[in-house]
N, C-alpha and C positions, 0 to 999 in steps of 0.2 A: 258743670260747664265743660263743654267739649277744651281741650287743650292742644290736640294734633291732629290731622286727616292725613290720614295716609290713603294712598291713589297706586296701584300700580298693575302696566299692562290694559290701559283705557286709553285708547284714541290717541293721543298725543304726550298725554302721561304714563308715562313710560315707567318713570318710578320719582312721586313726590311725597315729600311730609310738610305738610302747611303747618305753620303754628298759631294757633285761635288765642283770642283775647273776648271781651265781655264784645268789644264793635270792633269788627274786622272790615277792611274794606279788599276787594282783590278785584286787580285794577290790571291792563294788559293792552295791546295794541291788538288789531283785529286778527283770530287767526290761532291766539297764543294758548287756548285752552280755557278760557274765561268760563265759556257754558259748560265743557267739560267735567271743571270742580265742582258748577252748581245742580250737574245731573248726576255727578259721583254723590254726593248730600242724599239726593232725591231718591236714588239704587236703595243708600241703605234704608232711609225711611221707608220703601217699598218691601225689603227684605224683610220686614218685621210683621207684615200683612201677605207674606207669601205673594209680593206680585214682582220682583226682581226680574224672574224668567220671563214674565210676560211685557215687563217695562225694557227689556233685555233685545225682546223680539218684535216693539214697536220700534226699535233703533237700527233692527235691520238684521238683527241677530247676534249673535256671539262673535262671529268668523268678522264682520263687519265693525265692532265695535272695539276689538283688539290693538294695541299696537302693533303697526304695519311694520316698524322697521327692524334693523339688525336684534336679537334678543336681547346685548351688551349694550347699545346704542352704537352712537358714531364718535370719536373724540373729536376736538376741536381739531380742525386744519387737515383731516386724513378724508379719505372718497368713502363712501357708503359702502360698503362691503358685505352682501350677505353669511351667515355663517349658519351651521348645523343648529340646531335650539339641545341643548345640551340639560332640556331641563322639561316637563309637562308645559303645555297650551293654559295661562293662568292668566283669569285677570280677577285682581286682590284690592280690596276696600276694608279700611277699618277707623278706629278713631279710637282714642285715650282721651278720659278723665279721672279726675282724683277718684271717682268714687267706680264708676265699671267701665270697662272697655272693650273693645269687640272688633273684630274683623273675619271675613267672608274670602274664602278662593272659592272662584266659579270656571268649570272646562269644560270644554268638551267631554260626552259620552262616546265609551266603548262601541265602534260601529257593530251595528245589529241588524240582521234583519225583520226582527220581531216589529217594530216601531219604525212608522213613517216621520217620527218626529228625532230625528238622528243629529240635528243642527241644536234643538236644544242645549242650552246650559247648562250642565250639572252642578250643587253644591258638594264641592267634593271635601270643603272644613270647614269649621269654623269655631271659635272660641272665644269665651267670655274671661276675663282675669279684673282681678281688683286691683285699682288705683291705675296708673299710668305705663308704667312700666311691668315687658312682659317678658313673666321668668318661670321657670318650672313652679319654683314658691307659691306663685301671684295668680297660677290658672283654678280657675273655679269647675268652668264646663268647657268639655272638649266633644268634636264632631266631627269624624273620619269616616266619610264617604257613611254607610245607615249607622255607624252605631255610635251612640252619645255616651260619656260618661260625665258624671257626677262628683266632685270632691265633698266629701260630709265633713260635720263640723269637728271631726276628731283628724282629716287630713287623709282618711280613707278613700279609694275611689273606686265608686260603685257604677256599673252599667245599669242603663234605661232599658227596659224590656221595648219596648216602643221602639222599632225600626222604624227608620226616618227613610220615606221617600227621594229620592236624588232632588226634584225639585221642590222640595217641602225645606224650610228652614228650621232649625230648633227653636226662634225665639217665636213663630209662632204656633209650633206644633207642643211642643214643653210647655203650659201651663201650668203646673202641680203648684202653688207656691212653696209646700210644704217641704217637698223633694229640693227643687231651685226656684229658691226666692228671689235669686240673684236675676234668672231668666225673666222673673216676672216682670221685676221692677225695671229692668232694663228695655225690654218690649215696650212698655205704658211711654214712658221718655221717649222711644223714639217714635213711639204713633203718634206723640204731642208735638211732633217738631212742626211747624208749619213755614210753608212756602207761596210766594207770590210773586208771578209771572207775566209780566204786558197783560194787565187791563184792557180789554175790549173796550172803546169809546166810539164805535161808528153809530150812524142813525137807529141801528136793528139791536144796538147793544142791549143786555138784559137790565145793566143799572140804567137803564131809559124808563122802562116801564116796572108800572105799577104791581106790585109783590101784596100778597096775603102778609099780614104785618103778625108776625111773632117777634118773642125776646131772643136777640141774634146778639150775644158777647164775641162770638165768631165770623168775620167776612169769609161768607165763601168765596172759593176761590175764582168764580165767573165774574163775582160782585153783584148777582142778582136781586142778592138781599141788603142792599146799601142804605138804602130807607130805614131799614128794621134795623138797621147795625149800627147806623147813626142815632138814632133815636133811643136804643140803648147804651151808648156810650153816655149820652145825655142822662138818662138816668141813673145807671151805676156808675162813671167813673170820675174822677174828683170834679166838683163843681167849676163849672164854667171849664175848664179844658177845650169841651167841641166850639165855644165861641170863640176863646182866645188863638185855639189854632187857626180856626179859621181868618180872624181879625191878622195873623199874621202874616198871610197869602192874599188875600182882600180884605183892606183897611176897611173899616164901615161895612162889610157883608154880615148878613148871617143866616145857617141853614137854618129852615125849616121842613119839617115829616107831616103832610097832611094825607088823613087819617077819610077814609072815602067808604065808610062801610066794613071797615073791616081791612082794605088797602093801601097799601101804605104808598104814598108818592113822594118825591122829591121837590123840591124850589129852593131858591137862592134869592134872596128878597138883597139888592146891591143899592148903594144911596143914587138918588135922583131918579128911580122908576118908580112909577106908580105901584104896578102890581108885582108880584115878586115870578121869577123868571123857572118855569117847570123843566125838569130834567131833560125832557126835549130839545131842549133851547141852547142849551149851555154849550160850552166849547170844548172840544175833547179836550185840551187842556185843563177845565178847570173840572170836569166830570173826573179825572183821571186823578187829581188834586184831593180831590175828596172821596175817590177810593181809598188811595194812601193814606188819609185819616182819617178811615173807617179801619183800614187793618193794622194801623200803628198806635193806633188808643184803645183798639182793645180792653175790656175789663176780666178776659182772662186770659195775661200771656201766657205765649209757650216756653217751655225751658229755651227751644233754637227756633228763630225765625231768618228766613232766607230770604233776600229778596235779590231777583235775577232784573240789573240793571233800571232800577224805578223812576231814573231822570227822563224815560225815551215820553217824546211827546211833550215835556212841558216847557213853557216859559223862563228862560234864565232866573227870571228874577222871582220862579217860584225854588229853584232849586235849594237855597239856603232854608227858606221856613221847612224843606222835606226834611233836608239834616238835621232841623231842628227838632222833628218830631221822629226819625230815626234815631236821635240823643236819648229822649225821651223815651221809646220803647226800651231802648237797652239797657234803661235802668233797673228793670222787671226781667228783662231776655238776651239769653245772648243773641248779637246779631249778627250775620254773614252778609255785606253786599257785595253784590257784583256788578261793578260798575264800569264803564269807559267816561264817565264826564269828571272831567280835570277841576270844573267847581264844583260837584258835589264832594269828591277825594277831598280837595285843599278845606271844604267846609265842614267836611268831617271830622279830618285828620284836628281842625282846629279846636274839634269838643272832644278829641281823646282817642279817636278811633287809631289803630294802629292798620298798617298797608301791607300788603302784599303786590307786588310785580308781577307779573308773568312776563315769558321771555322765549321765544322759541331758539334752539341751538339744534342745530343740526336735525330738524324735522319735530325734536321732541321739547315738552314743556319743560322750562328750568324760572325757578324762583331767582331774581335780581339779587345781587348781591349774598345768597344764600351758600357759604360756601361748606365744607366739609364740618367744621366746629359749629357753624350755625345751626346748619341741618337740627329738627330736633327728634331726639333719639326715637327710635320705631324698630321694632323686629317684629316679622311674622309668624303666626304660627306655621307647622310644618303641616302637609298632608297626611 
């Protein structure tokens, strides 16, 4: 279980360390860096499939996705003041857990004229260390601009013949297990992290129409396959589950997946209609409903599942059964929401979930109440 995110040098996070629990809720007024944490999640899940640089340069670039302001920030009560940058163009993601830990500086390339791609990102470190805290002791794999080294099990450290491309990551160019196993196991976790993001509910939506029906223990993330993801929750995860959540959002409803050859379709069979009501029909609200418990009953969680504000679109008085069944996943997964609705926070916080604030000061993101002692402990590696 993740235990801290550290953020720094991203948009408005200037320099933060969030502290993670089993259900996290990070909660903020408009403005205050809310998407920011949950695209910072997103970077490093991408950095493990080598797609950071190109997730990097769908946001507009590097030069773009920087903090804008003073290097130091601004203190309370003083004017903005620019100043020299007394230090490299970095912008730094990482996270600790009991068992591996990892963070990423990415800069600017050396101008060239060889390459038109000059704006690119470079990975100019990165490092894996055991347990949470990071100390000369605790480093396993270290990564300075191509050359990787290796600690072996006698405390030795050996260099990777494999020169790492600038935009190539270690964890996933370093497969060996045998060399680093540490890399390996840590890559798999974070390819398993899964995230979900506003549900598509218009008329053209893809959970409208009718899907080729295989065994789906995974929503994808369009929701294409919601038929097929329901209807194996039905079968592998504990009995009655998809009824009883459902029963908890519409009393007396219940799904059904019929089965057209081969095609799996959707209806909601609700009391006092005749015939039961085909995915067409439904209301983004209640389509949306049953997305979220198609990817929150899952029969195979992820270690981290993210969800970027899941209350948008529905019914007040669906909001409590969604916490309900975001309780319920994180009994399996850690969970990250990201939310602005004040009843799903208060119906969270009420089964255990712990909060996060955001807060803007002086342009940049700061945790509510978070002060010097709270901060939790984070150092980076060096380039």
């Amino acid at each position: 279980m993740l235990s801290t995110l550290a953020i720094a040098g991203y948009r408005s996070l200037r320099d933060v360390a969030l502290p993670l629990s089993a259900l996290t809720v990070i909660t903020g007024a408009n403005g205050t860096g809310k998407s920011s944490v949950y695209r910072s999640l997103r970077l490093l899940a991408e950095a493990s499939r080598n797609g950071a640089i190109a997730a990097l340069a769908r946001e507009g670039g590097l030069p773009s996705t920087l903090w804008a302001g003073p290097a130091n920030g601004t203190p309370d009560g003083h004017p903005t003041q620019g100043t020299r940058r007394n230090g490299p163009i970095s912008l730094r993601l990482g996270f600790a857990s009991d068992e591996f830990s990892y963070a990423i500086d990415l800069g600017l390339p050396t101008p060239s004229n060889l390459t038109m791609f000059g704006l690119d990102p470079e990975i100019k470190a990165e490092a894996v260390w055991s347990g949470p805290q990071f100390r000369p002791s605790t480093l396993l794999t270290q990564r300075h601009g191509s050359m990787v080294q290796i600690r072996g099990a006698a405390g030795e450290w050996s260099r990777v013949e494999h020169s790492l491309r600038p935009y190539d990551s270690m964890l996933s160019e370093l497969a060996d297990p045998s060399a680093a196993p540490e890399l390996m196991a840590l890559r798999e976790q974070i390819r398993g992290w899964r995230f979900y993001d506003h549900f598509r509910t218009d008329a053209s939506a893809p959970a409208r129409s009718a899907q080729v029906g295989t065994r789906t223990p995974v929503l994808s993330h369009d929701g294409s396959d919601l038929a097929a993801a329901l209807q194996t929750i039905r079968e592998l995860a504990p009995s009655g589950s998809l009824d009883a959540a459902m029963d908890r959002a519409f009393p007396g409803s219940r799904v059904q997946v019929q089965d057209h050859d081969g095609w799996f379709s959707l209806a909601v069979q609700q009391p006092g209609l005749l015939r039961p009501l085909g995915a067409g029909e439904l209301s983004d609200g209640t389509l949306r409903y049953l997305l979220w418990m198609a990817a929150l009953l899952s029969p195979r969680p992820p270690a981290l599942l993210v969800l970027n504000e899941p209350e948008t679109s529905l019914h007040p008085s669906l909001v409590e059964p969604l916490a309900g069944l975001i309780a319920v996943a994180s009994e399996n997964s850690q969970v990250v929401v990201v939310s602005h609705s004040a009843r799903l926070i208060e119906s969270l916080t009420a089964l255990g979930a712990s909060g996060i604030e955001l807060e803007k000061r002086s342009g940049e993101t700061a945790v509510v109440g978070q002060g010097f002692l709270e901060r939790p402990a984070w150092s980076w590696p060096k380039r």
